[in-house]
C-alpha positions as CSV (number, residue, x, y, z in Angstrom):
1,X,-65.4,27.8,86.7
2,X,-65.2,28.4,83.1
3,X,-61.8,27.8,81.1
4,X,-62.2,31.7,79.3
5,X,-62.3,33.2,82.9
6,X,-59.7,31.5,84.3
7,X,-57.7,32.5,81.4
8,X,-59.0,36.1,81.7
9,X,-57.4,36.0,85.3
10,X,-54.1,33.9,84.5
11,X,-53.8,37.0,81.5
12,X,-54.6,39.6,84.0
13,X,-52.2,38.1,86.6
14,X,-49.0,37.8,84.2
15,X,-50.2,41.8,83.1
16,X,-49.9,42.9,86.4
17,X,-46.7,40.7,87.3
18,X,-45.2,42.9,84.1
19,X,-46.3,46.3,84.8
20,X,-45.2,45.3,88.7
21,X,-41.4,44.4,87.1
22,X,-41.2,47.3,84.5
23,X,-42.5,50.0,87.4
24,X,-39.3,48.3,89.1
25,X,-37.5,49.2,86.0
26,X,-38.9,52.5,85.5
27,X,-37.9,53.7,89.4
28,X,-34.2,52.4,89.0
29,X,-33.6,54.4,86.2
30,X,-35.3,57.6,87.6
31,X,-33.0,57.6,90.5
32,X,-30.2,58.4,88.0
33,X,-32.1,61.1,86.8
34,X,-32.9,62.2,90.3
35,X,-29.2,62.5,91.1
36,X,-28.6,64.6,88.1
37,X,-31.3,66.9,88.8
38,X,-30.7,67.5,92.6
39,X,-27.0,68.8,91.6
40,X,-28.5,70.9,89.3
41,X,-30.9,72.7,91.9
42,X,-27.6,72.8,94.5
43,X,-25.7,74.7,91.4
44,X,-29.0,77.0,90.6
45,X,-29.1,77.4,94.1
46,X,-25.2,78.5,94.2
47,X,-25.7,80.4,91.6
48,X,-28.8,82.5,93.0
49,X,-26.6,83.3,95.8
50,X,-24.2,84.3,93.9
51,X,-26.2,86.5,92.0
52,X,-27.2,88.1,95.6
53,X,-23.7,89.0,96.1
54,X,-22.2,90.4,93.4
55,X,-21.0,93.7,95.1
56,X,-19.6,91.9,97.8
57,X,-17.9,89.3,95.2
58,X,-16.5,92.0,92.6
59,X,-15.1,93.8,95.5
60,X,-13.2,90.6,96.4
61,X,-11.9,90.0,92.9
62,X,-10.6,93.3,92.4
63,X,-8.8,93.2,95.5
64,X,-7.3,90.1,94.4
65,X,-6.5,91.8,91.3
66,X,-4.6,94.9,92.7
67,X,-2.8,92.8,95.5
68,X,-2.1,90.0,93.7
69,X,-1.6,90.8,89.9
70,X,0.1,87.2,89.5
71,X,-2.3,84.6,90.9
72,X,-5.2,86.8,88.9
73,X,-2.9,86.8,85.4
74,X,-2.7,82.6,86.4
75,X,-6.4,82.4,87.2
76,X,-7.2,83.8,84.5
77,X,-5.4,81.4,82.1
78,X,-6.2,78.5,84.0
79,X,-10.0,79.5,83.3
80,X,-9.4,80.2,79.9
81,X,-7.6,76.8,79.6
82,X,-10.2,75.1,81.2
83,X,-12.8,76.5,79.1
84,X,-11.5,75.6,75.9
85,X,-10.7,72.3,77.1
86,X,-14.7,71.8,78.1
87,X,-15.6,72.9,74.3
88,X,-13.0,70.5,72.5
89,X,-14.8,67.3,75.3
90,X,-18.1,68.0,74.3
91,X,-17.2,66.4,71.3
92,X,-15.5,62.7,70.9
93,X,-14.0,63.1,74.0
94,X,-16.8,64.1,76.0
95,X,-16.9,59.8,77.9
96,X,-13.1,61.6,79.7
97,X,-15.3,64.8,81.0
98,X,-16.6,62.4,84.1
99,X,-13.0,61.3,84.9
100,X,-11.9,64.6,85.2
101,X,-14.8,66.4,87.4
102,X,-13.0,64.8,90.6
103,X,-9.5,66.4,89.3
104,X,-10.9,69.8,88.5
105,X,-12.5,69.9,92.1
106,X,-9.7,69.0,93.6
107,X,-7.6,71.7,91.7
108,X,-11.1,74.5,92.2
109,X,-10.3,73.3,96.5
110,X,-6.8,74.2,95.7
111,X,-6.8,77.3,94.2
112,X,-9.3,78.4,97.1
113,X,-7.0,77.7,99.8
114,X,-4.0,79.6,98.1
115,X,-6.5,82.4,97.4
116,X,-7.2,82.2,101.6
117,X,-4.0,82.4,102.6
């Protein structure tokens, strides 16, 4: 066999040994990107329902606002805390926001129960 096809092959073979490894690569760090994206269909999906039942959830709050004027006025701050806490960690101190996504759940599953009892 000639040398130049044999080189041909040995190139071809290392090319596809590559594109075989940086495929590899390429699929590891999709799955992150997966992740991220199939939260954000379950929160469009939240939201959607949501949307669906805004009669039913405005009735709720303002029935949680005449019967219990306290936990609304707390609510209320909380939320307001919360939210200008979010826009001060989008900047330098936006590496913390990660950390504290497992605290705010557990404080969201809180304030749910003492809203159901």
């Amino acid at each position: 066999m000639d040398s130049r096809l044999v080189n041909i092959a040995l190139r071809k073979q290392r090319l596809q040994l590559r594109a075989a490894v940086q495929r590899e690569d390429m699929m590891a760090r999709l799955a992150a990107v997966e992740t991220g994206l199939t939260r954000l269909d379950a929160v469009r999906d939240q939201l959607s329902w949501a949307k669906e039942k805004i009669p039913l959830l405005s009735v709720g709050l303002i029935t949680v606002l005449l019967f219990k004027p306290r936990l609304t006025l707390r609510l209320a701050r909380r939320a307001w805390l919360g939210w200008l806490l979010l826009r001060r960690a989008r900047g330098p101190l936006a590496t913390l926001l990660p950390v504290a996504t497992p605290l705010l759940r557990r404080l969201l599953r809180s304030l749910k129960r003492a809203l159901s009892a």
